[in-house]
C-alpha atoms as one frame of an Amber mdcrd trajectory, in Angstrom:
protein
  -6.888 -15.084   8.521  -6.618 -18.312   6.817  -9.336 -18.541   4.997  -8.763
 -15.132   3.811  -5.303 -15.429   2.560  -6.043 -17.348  -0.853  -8.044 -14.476
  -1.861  -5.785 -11.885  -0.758  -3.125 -13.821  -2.372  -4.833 -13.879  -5.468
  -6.134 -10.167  -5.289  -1.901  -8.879  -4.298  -0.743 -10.948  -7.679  -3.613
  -9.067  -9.863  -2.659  -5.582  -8.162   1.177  -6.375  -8.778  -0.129  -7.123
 -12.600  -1.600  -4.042 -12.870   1.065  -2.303 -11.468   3.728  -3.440 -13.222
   1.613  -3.309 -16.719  -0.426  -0.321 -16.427   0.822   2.158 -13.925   4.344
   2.050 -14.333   3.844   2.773 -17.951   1.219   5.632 -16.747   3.159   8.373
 -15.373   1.800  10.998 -13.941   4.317  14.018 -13.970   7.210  11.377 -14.070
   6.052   9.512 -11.522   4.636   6.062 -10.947   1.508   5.926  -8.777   2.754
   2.874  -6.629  -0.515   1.125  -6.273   1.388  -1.935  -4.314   2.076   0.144
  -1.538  -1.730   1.093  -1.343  -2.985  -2.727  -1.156  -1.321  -3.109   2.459
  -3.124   0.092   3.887  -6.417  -0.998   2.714  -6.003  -4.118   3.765  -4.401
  -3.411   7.203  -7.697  -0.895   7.766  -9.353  -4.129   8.136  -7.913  -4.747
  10.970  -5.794  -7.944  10.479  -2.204  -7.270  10.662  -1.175 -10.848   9.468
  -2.936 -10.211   6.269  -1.871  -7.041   5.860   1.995  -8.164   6.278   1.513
 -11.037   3.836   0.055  -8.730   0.991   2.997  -6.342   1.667   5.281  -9.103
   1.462   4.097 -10.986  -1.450   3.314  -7.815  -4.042   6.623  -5.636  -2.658
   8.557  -8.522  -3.288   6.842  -9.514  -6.627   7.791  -5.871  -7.623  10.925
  -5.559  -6.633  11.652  -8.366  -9.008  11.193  -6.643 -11.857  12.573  -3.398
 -10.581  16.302  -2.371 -10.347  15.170  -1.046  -6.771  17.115  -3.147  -3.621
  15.470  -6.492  -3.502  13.040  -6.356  -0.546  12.555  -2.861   0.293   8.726
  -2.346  -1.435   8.189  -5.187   0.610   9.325  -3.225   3.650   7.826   0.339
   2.827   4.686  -1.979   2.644   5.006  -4.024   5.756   5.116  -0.560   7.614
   2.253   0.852   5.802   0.525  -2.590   6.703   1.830  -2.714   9.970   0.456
   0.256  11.416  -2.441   0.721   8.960  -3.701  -2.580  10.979  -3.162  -0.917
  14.358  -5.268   1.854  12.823  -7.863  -0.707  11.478  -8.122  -2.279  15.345
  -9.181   0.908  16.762 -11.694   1.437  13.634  -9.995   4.555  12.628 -10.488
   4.254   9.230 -13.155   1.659   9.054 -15.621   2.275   6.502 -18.769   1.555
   9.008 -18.061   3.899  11.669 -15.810   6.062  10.429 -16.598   9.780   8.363
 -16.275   8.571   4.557 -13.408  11.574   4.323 -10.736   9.476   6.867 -10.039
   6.565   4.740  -8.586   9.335   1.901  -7.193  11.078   4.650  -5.027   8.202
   5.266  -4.775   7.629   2.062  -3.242  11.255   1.143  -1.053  10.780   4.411
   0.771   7.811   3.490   0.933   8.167  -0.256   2.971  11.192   0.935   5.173
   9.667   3.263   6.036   6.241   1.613   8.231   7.968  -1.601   9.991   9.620
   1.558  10.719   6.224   3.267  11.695   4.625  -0.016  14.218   6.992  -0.824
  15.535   7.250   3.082  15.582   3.232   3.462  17.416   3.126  -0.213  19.953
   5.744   1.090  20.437   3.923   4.370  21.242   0.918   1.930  23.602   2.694
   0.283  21.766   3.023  -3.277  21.849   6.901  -3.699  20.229   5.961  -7.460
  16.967   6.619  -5.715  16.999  10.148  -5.260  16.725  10.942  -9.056  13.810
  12.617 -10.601  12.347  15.022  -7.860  10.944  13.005  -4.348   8.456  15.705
  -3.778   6.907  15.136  -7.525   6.641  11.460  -6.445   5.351  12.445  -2.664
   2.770  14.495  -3.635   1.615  12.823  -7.256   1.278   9.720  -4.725  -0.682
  11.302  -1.799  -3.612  12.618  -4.444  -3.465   8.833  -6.559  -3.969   7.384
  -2.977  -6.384   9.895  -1.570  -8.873   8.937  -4.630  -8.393   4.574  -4.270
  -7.820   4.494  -0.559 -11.456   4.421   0.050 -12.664   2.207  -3.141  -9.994
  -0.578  -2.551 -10.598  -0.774   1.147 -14.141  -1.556   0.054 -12.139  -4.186
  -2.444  -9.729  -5.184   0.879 -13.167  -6.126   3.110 -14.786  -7.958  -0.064
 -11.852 -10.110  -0.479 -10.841 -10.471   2.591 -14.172 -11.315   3.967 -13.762
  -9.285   7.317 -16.476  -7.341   8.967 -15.479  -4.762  11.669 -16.504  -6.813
  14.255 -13.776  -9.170  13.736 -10.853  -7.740  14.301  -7.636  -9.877  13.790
């Protein structure tokens, strides 16, 4: 992992700068595609769970920063997407070699449509009911398609950078 964690650092901060510059002003339906939350899972379907947790942490906390959102909890919806999109990653479900091309957008559609969902249950559980304006299912679904169409080109991105093959698993 550690020679792969300057370039994932580096790769995060660009995603969080495009984030913050280009797709929160680029609403789709009143929503913001939240790219940051799309970095862990392609990441994580390389298999290494330390990297995956470190991108999650670094870009949800970078955009929480700049969000009126509670402090930390991208950063958390993204350590769970990391988390288990690297347990994924060691089996190689999801791995571009040996897996159909139509799984990684699979995925991709699954957790762009559960992640709103978590957001807004994790903000109510910390008491910031702000969350559930605008409608949740707008957000759940405009995310699952925005995800369904990158998951597969930045996990090609995640395995350049990160400089992982499938048969090392992490």
């Amino acid at each position: 992992m550690s020679r792969s964690l300057v370039p994932a650092l580096v790769m995060t901060l660009v995603l969080v700068g495009v984030q913050l510059v280009i797709l929160t002003n680029l609403r789709v339906a009143g929503v913001v595609v939240m790219g940051v939350w799309l970095w862990p899972l392609a990441v994580g379907l390389s298999g290494s769970r330390g990297l995956a947790l470190f991108v999650a942490a670094v870009g949800g906390l970078c955009v929480d920063a700049h969000a009126i959102t509670p402090f930390g909890l991208s950063a958390v919806v993204g350590a769970v997407v990391g988390w288990i999109a690297a347990r994924l990653g060691r089996e190689g479900v999801g791995d571009l070699d040996s897996a159909a091309w139509w799984v990684t957008p699979l995925l991709g559609a699954v957790v762009g449509l559960l992640t709103p969902a978590l957001f807004v249950v994790l903000g109510a559980v910390l008491l910031d009911f702000s969350l559930w304006r605008g409608s949740v299912l707008d957000a759940m679904w405009v995310n699952a398609v925005a995800f369904a169409i990158f998951a597969r080109p930045l996990a090609h991105l995640a395995r350049a950078v990160t400089r992982l093959s499938p048969a090392v698993r992490r």
